[in-house]
N, CA, C and O atoms as a GROMACS GRO file, in nm:
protein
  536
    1UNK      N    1   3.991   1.795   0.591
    1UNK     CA    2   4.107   1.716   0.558
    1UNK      C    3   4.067   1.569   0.536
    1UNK      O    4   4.118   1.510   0.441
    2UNK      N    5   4.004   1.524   0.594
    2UNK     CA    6   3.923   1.351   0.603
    2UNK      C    7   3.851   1.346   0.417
    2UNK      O    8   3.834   1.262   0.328
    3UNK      N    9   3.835   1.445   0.432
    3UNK     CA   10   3.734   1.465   0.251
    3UNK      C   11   3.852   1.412   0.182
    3UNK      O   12   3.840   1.304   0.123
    4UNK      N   13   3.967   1.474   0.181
    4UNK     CA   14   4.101   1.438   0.103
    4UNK      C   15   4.152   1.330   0.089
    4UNK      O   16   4.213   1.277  -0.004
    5UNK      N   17   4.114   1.289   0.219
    5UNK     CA   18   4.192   1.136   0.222
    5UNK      C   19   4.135   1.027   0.190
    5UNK      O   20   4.193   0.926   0.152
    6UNK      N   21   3.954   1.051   0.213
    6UNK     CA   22   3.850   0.983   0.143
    6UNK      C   23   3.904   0.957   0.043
    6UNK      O   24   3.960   0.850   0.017
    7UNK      N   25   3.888   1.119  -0.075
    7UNK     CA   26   3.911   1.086  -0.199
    7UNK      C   27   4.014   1.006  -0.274
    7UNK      O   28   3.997   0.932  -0.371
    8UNK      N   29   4.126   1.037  -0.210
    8UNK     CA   30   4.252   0.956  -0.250
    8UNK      C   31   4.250   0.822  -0.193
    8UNK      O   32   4.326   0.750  -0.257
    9UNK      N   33   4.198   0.767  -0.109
    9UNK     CA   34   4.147   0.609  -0.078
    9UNK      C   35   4.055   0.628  -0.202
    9UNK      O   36   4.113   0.560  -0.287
   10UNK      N   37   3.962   0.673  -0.252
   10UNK     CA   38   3.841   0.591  -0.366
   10UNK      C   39   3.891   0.592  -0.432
   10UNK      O   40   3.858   0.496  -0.501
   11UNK      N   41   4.021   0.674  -0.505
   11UNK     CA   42   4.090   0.695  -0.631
   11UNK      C   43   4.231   0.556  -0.614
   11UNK      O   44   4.293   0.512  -0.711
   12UNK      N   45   4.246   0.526  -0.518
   12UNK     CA   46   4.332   0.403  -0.516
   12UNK      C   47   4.239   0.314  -0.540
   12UNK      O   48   4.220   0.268  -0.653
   13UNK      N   49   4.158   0.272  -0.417
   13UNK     CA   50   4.052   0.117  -0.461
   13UNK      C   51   4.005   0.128  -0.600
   13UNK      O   52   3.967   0.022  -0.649
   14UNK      N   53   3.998   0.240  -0.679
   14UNK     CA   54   3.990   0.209  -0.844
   14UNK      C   55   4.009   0.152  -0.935
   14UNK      O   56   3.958   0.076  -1.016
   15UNK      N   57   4.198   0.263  -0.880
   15UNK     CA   58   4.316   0.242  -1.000
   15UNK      C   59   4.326   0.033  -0.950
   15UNK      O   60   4.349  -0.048  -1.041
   16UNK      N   61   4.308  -0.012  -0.816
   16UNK     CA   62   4.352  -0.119  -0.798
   16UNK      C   63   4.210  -0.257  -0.838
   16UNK      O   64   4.218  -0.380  -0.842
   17UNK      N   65   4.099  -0.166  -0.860
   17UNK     CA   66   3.971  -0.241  -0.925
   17UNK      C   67   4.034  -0.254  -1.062
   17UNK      O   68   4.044  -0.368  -1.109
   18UNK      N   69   4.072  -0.159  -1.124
   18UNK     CA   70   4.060  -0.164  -1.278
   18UNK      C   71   4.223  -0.103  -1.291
   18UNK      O   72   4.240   0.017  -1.272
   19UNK      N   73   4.345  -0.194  -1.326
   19UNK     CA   74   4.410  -0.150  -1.335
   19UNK      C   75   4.450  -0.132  -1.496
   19UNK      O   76   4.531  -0.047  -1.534
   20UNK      N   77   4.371  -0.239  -1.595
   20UNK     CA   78   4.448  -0.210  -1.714
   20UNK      C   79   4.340  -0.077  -1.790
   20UNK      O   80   4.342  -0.044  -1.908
   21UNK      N   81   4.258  -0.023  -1.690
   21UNK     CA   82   4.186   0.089  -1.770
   21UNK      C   83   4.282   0.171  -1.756
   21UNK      O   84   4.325   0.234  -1.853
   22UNK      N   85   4.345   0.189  -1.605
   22UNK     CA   86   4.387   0.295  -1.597
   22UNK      C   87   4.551   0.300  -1.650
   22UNK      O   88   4.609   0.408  -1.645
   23UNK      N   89   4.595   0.223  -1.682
   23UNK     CA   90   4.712   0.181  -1.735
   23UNK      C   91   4.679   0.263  -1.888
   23UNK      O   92   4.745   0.357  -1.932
   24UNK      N   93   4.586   0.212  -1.940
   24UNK     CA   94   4.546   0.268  -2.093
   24UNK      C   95   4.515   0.436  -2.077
   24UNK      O   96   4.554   0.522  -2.155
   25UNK      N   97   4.439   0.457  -1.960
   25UNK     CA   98   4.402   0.613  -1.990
   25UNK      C   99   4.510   0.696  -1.941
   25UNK      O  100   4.504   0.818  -1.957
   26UNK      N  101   4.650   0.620  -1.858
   26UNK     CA  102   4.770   0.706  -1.865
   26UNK      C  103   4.884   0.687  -1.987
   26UNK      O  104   4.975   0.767  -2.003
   27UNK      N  105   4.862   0.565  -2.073
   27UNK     CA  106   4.932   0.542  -2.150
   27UNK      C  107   4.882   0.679  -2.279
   27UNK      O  108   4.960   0.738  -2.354
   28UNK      N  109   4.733   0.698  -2.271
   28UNK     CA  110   4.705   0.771  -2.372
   28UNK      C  111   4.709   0.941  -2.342
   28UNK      O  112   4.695   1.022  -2.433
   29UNK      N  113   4.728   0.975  -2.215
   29UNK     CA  114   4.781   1.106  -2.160
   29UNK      C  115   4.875   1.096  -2.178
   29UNK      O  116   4.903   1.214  -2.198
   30UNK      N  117   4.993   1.028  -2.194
   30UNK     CA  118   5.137   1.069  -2.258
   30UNK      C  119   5.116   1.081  -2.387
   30UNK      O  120   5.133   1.186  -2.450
   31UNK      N  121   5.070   0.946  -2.446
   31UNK     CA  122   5.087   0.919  -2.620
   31UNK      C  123   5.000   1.089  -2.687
   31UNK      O  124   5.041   1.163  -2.777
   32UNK      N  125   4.925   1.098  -2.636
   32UNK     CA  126   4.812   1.211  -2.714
   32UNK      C  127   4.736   1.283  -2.604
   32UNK      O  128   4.616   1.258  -2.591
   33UNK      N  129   4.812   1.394  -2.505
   33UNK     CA  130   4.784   1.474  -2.414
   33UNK      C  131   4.674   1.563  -2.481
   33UNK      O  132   4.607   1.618  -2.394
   34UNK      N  133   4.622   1.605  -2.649
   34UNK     CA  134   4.549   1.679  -2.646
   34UNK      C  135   4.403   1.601  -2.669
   34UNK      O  136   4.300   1.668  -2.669
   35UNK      N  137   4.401   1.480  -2.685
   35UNK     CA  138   4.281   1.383  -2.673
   35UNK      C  139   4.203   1.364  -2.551
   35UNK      O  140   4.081   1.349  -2.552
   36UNK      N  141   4.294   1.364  -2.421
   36UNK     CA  142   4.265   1.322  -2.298
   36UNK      C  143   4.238   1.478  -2.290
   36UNK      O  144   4.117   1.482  -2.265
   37UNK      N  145   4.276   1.586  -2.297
   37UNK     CA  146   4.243   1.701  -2.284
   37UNK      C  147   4.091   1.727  -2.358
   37UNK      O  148   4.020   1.807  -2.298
   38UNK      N  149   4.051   1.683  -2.447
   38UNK     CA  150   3.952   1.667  -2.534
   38UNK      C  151   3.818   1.598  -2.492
   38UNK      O  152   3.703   1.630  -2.524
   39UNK      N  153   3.869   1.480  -2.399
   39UNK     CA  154   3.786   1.390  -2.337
   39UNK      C  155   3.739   1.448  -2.206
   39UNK      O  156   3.623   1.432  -2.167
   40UNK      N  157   3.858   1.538  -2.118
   40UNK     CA  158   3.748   1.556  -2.032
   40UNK      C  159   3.708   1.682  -2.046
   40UNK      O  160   3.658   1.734  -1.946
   41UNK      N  161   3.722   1.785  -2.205
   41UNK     CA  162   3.657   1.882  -2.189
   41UNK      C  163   3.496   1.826  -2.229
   41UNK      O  164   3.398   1.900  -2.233
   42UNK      N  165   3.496   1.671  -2.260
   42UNK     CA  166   3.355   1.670  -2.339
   42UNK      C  167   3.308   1.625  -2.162
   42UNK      O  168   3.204   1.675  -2.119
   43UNK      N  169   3.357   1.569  -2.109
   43UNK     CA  170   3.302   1.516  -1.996
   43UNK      C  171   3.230   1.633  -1.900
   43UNK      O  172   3.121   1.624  -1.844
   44UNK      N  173   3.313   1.733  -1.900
   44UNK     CA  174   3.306   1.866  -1.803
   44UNK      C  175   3.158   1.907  -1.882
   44UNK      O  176   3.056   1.906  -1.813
   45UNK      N  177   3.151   1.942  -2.024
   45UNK     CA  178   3.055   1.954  -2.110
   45UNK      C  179   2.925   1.906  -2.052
   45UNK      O  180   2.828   1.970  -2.010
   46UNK      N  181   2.945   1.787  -2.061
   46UNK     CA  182   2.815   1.685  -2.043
   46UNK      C  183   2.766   1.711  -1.904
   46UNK      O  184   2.648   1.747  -1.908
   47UNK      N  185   2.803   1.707  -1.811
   47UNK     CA  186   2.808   1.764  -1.677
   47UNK      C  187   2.762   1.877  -1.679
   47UNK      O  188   2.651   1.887  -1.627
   48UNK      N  189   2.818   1.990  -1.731
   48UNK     CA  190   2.764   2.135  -1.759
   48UNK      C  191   2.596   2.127  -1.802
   48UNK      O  192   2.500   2.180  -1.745
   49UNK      N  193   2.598   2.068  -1.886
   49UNK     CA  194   2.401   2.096  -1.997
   49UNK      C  195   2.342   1.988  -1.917
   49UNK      O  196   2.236   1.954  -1.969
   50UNK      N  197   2.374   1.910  -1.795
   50UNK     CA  198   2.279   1.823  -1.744
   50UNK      C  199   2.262   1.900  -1.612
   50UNK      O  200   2.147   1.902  -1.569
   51UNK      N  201   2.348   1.959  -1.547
   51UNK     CA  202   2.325   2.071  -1.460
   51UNK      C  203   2.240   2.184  -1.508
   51UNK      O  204   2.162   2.238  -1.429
   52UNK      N  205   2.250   2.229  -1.652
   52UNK     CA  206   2.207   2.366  -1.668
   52UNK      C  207   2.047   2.322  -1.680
   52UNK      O  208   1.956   2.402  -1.657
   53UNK      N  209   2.023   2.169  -1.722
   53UNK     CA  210   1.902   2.122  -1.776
   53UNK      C  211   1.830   2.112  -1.650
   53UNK      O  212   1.714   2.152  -1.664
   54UNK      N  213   1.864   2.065  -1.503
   54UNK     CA  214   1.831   2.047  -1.382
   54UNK      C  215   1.790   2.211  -1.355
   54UNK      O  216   1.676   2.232  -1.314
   55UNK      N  217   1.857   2.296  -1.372
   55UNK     CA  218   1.840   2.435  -1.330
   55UNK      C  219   1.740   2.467  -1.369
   55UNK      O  220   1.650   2.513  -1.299
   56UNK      N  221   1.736   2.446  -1.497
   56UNK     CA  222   1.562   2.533  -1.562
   56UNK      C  223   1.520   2.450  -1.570
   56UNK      O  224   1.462   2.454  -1.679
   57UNK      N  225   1.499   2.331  -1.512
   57UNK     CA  226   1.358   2.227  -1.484
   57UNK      C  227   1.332   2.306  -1.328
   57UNK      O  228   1.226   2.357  -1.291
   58UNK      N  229   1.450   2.301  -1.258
   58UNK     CA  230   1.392   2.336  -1.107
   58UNK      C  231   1.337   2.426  -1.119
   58UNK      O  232   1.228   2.427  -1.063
   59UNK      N  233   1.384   2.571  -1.208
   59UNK     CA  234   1.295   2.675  -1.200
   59UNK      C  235   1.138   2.658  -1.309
   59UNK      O  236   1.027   2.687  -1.264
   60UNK      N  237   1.156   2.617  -1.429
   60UNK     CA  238   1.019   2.561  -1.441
   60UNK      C  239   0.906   2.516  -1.380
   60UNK      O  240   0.792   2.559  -1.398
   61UNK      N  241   0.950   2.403  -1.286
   61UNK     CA  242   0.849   2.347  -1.164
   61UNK      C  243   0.842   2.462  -1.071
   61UNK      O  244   0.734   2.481  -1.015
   62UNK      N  245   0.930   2.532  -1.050
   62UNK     CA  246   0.878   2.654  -0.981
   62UNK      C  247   0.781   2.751  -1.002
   62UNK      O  248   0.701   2.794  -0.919
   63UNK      N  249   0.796   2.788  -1.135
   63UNK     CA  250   0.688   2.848  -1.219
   63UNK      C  251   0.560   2.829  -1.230
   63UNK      O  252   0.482   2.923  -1.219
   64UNK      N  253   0.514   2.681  -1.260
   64UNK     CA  254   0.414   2.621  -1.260
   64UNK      C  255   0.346   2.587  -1.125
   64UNK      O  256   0.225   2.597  -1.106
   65UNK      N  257   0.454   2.538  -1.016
   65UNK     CA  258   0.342   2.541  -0.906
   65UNK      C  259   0.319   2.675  -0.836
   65UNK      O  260   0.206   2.686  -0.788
   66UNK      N  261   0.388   2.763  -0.822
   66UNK     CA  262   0.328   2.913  -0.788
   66UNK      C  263   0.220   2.954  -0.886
   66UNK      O  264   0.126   3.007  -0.827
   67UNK      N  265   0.203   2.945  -1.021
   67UNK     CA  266   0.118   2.980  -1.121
   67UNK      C  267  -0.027   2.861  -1.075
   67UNK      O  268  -0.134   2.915  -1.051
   68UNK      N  269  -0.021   2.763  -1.070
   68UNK     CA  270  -0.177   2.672  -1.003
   68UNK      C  271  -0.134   2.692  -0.892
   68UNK      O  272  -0.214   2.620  -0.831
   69UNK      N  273  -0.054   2.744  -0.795
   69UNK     CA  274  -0.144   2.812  -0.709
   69UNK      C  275  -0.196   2.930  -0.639
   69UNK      O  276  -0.253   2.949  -0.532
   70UNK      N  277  -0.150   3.016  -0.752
   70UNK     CA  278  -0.260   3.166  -0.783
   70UNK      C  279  -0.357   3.118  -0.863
   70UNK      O  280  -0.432   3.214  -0.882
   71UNK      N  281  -0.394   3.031  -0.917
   71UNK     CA  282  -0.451   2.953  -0.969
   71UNK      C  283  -0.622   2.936  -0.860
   71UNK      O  284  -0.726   3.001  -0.846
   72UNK      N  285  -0.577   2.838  -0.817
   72UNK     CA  286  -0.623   2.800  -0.707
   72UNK      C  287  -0.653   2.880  -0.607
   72UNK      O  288  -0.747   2.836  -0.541
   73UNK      N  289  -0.612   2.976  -0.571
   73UNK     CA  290  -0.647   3.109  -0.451
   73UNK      C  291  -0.720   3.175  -0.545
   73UNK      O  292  -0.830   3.210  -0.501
   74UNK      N  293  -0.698   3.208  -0.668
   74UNK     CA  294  -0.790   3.296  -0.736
   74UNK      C  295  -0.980   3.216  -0.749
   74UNK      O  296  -1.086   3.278  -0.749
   75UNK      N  297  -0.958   3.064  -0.757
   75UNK     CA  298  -1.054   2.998  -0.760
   75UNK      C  299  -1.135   3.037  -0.600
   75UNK      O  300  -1.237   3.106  -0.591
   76UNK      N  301  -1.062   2.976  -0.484
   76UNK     CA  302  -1.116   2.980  -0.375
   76UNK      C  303  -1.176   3.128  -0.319
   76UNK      O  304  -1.242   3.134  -0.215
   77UNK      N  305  -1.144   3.245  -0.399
   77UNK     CA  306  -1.210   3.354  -0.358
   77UNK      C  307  -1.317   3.416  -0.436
   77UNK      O  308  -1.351   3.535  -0.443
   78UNK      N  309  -1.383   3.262  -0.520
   78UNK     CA  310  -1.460   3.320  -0.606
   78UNK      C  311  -1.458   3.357  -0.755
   78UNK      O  312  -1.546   3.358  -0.841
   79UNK      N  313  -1.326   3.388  -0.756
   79UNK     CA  314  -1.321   3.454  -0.904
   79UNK      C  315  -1.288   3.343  -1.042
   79UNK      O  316  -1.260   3.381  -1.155
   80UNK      N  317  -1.297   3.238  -1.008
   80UNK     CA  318  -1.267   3.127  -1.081
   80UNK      C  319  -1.420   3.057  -1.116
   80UNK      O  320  -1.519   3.121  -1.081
   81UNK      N  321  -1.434   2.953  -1.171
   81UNK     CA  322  -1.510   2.877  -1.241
   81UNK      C  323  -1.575   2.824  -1.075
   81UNK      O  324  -1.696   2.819  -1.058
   82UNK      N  325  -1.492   2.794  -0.977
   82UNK     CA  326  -1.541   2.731  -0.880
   82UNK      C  327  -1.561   2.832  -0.755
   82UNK      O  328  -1.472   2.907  -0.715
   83UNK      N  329  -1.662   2.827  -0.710
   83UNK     CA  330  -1.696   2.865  -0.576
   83UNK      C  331  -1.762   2.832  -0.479
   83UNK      O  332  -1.874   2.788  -0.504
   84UNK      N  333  -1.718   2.839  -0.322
   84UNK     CA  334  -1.753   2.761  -0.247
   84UNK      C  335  -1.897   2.833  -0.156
   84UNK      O  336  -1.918   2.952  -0.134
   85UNK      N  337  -1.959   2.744  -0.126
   85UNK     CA  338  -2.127   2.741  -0.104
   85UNK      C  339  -2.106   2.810   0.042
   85UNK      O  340  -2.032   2.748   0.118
   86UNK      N  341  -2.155   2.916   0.084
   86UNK     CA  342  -2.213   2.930   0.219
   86UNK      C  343  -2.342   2.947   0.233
   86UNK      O  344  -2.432   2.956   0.150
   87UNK      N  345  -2.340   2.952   0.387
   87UNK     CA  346  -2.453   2.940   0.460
   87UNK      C  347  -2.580   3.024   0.405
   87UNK      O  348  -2.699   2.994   0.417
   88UNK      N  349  -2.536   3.116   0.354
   88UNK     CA  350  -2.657   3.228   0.295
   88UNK      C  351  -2.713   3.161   0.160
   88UNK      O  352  -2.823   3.181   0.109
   89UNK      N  353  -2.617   3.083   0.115
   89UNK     CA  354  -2.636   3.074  -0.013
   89UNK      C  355  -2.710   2.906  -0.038
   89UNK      O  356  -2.694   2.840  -0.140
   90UNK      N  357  -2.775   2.873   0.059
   90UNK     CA  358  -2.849   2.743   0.035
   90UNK      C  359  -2.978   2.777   0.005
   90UNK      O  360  -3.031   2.697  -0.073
   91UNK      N  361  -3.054   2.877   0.044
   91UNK     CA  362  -3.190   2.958   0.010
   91UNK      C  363  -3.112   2.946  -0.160
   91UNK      O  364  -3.171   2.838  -0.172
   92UNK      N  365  -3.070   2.954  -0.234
   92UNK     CA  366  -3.054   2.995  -0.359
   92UNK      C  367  -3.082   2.906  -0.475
   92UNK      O  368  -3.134   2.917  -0.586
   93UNK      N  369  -3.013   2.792  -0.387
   93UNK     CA  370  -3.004   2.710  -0.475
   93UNK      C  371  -3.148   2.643  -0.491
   93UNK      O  372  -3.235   2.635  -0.404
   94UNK      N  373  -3.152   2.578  -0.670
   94UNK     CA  374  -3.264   2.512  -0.690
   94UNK      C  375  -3.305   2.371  -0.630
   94UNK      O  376  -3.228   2.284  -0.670
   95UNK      N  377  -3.406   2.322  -0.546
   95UNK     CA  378  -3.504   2.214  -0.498
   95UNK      C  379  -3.438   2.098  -0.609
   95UNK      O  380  -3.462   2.087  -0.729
   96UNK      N  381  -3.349   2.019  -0.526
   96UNK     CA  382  -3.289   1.928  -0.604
   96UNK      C  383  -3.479   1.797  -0.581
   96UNK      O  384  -3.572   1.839  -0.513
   97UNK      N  385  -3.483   1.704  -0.630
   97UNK     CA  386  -3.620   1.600  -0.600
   97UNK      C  387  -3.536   1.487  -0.479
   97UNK      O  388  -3.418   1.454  -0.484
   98UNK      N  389  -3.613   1.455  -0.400
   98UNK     CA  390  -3.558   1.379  -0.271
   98UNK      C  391  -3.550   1.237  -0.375
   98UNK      O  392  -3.577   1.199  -0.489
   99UNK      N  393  -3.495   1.195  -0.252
   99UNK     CA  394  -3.435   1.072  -0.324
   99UNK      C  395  -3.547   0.943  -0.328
   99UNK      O  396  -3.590   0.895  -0.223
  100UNK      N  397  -3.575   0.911  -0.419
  100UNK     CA  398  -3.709   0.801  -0.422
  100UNK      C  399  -3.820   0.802  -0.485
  100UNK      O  400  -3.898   0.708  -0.498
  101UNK      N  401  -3.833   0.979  -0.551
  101UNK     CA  402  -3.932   1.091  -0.619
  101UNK      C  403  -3.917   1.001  -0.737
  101UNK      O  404  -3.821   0.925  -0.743
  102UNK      N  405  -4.006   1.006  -0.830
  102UNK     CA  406  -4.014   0.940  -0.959
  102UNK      C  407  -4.084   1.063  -1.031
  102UNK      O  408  -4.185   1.101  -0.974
  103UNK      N  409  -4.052   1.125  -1.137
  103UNK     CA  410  -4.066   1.226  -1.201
  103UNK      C  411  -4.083   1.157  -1.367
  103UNK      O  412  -3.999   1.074  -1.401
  104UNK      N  413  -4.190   1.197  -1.460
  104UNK     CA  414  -4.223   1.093  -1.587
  104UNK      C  415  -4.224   1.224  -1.690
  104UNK      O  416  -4.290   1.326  -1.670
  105UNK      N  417  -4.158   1.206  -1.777
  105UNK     CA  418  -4.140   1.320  -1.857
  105UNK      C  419  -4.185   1.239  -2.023
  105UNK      O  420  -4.124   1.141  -2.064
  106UNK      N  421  -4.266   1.286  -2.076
  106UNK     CA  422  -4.298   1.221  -2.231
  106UNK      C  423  -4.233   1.249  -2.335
  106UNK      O  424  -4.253   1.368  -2.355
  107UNK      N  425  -4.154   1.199  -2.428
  107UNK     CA  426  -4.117   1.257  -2.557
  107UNK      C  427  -4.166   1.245  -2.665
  107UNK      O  428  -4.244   1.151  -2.685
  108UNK      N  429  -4.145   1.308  -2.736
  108UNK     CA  430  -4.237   1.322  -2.876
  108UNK      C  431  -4.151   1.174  -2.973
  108UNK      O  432  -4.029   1.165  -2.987
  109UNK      N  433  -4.245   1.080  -3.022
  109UNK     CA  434  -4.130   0.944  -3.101
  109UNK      C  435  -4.048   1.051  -3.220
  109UNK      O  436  -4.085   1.163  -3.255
  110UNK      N  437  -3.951   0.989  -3.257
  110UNK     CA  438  -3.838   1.010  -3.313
  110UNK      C  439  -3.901   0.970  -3.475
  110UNK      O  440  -3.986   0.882  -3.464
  111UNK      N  441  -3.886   1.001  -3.578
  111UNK     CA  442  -3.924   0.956  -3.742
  111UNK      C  443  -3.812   0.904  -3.741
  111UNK      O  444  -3.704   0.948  -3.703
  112UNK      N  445  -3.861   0.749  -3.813
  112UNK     CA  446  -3.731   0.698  -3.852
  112UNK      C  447  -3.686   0.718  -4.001
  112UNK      O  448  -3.767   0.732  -4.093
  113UNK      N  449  -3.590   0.718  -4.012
  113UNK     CA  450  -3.497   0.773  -4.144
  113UNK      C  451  -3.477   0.690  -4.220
  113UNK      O  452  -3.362   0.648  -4.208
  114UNK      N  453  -3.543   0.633  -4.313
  114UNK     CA  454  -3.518   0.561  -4.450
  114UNK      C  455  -3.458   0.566  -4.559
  114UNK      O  456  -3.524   0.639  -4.633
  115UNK      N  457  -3.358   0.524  -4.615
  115UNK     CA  458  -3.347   0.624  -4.728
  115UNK      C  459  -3.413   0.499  -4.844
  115UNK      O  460  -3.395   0.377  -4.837
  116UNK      N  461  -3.485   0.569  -4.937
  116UNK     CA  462  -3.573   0.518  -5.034
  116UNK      C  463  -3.540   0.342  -5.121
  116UNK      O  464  -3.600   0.243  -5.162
  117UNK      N  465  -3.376   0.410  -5.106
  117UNK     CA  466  -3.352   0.329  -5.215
  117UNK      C  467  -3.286   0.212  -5.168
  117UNK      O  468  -3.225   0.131  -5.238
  118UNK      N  469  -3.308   0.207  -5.016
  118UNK     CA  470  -3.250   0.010  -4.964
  118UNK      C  471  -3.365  -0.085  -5.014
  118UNK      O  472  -3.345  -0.202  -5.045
  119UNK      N  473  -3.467  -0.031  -5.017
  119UNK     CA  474  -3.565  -0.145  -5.056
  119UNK      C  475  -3.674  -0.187  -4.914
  119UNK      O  476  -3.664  -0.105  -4.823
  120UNK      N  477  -3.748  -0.273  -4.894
  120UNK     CA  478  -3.834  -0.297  -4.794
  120UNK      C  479  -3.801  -0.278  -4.674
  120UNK      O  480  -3.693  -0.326  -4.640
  121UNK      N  481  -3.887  -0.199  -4.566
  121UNK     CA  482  -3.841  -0.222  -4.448
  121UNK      C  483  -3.942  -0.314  -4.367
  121UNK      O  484  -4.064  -0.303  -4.363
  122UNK      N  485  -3.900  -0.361  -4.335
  122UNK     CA  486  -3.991  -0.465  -4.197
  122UNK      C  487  -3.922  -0.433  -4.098
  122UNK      O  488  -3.801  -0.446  -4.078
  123UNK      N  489  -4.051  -0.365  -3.996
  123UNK     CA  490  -4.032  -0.364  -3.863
  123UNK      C  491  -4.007  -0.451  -3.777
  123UNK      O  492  -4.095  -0.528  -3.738
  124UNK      N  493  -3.876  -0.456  -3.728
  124UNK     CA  494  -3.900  -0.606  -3.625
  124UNK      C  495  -3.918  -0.572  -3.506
  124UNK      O  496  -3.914  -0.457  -3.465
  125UNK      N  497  -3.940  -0.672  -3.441
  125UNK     CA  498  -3.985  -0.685  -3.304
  125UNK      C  499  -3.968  -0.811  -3.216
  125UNK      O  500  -4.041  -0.906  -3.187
  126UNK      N  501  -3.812  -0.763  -3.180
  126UNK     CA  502  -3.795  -0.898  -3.082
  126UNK      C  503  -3.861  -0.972  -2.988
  126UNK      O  504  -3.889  -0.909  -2.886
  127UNK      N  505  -3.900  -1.105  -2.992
  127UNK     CA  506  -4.001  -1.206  -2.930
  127UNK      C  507  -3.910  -1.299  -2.882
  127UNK      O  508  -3.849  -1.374  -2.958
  128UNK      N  509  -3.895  -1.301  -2.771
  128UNK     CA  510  -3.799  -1.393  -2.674
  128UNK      C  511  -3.901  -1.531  -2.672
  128UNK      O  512  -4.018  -1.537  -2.711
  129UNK      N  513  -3.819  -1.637  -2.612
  129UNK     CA  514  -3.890  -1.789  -2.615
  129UNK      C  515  -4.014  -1.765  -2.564
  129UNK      O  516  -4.046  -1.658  -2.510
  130UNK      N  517  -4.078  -1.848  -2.576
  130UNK     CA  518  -4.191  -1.890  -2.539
  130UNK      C  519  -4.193  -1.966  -2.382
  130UNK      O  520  -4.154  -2.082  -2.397
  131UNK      N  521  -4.214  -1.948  -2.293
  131UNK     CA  522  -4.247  -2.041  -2.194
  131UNK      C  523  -4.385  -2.079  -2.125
  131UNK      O  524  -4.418  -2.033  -2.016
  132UNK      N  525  -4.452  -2.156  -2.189
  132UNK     CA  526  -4.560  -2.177  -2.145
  132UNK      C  527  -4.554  -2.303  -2.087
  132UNK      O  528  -4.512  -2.411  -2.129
  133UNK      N  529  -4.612  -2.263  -1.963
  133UNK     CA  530  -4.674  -2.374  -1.842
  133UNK      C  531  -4.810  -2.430  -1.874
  133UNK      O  532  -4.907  -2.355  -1.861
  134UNK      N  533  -4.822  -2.510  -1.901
  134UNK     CA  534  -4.929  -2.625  -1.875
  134UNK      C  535  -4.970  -2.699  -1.769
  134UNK      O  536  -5.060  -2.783  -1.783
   0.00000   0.00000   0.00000
């Protein structure tokens, strides 16, 4: 019963916030009852497809997080791209180099690619200042 009386207190402090709206939106429920009928079927409308839009978002996000996380359980038991390391399985893995190891690997130089018709090439070779002590 208190819900009721709420409502009809917020629906007074309204009509008495804004009285020439509501003056106009009863003047236009007499003048043209099927307009105001019109208005709040669009209102009820709008209300309707923003509810229905909330509904299948909620169930969407539902979808998707149950789906990553069969996702994810399917990963953690292995059967995914990722799997997790046990104790047996450190014998397996390859001799990573400790940290500090310096390892020198040679490559074969690269041919550089000319094409004929730019004209001269000169090799350069950057030469920073000179600092000579005397």
């Amino acid at each position: 019963m208190e819900f009721i009386y709420r409502l009809i207190d917020s629906f007074v402090a309204f009509v008495r916030r804004n009285p020439v709206l509501c003056l106009v939106i009863f003047l236009l429920a007499l003048a043209s009852p099927s307009f105001v009928a019109g208005a709040f079927k669009f209102i009820l409308y709008v209300i309707m497809f923003f509810l229905l839009i909330m509904l299948l978002g909620g169930l969407y996000m539902s979808y998707r997080i149950n789906k990553l996380r069969r996702q994810t359980e399917e990963q953690m038991r292995g059967g995914g791209t990722y799997s997790r390391t046990t104790y047996r399985d450190y014998g397996n893995q390859p001799k990573q180099p400790r940290e500090g190891e310096v390892s020198v690997e040679q490559t074969q130089p690269k041919e550089k690619k000319i094409n004929s018709n730019v004209g001269d090439y000169v090799d350069y070779e950057d030469v920073g200042p000179k600092n000579d002590k005397k």
